[in-house]
C-alpha positions in Angstrom: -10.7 27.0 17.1 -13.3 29.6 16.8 -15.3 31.2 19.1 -18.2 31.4 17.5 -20.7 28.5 16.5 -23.2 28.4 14.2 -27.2 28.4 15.3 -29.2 25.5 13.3 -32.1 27.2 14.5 -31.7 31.1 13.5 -29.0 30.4 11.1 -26.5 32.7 12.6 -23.0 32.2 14.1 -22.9 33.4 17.9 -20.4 33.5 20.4 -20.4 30.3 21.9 -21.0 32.0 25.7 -23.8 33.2 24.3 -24.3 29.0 23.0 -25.9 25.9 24.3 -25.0 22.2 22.6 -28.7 20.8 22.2 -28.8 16.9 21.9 -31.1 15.7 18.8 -31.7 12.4 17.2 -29.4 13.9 14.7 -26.6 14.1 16.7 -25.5 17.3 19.1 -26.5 21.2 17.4 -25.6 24.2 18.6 -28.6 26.7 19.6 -28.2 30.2 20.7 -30.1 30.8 24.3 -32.5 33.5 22.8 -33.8 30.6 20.5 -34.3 28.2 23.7 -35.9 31.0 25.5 -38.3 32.1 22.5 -39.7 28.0 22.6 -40.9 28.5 25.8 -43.1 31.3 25.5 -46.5 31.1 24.0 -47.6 30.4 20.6 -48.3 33.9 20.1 -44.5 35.1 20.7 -42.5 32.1 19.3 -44.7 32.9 15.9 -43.5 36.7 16.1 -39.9 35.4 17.2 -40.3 33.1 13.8 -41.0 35.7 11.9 -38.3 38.2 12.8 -35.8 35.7 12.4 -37.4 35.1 8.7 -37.2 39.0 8.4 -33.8 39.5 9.4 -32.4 36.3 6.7 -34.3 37.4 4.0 -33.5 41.0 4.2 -30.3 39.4 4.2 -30.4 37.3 1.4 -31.4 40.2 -0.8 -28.8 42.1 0.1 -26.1 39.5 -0.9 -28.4 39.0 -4.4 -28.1 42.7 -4.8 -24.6 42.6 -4.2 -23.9 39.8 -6.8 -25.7 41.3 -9.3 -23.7 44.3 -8.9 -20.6 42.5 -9.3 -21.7 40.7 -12.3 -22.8 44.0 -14.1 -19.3 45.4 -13.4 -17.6 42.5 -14.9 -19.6 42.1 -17.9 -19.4 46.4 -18.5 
């Protein structure tokens, strides 16, 4: 089995020390503890947490676009 699980909250997979299994309506999610700790700060911080973590997946996402579009000019040269 792996020893990483995947966030719900950031979107990334951590190692699962670095883990907590947060029970939800949904069922049990794994959340990685500097998630936890940004929901307990103030409004202020968890925004600028928020935002990073928006930063960080769409920088990202364009570098996967970028990367497909470079693999679909090379197989259609």
């Amino acid at each position: 089995m792996s020893d990483t699980a995947y966030c719900y909250h950031c979107g990334k997979h951590h190692p699962k020390t670095e883990m907590r299994q947060i029970h939800t309506k949904g069922g049990s999610r794994w959340r990685c503890i500097k998630s936890i700790m940004a929901t307990r700060r103030g409004v202020a911080e968890r925004d600028a947490f928020g935002k990073q973590v928006t930063a960080v997946n769409s920088s990202e996402q364009r570098a996967r676009m970028k990367a497909a579009q470079n693999t679909e000019r090379k197989t259609t040269a």
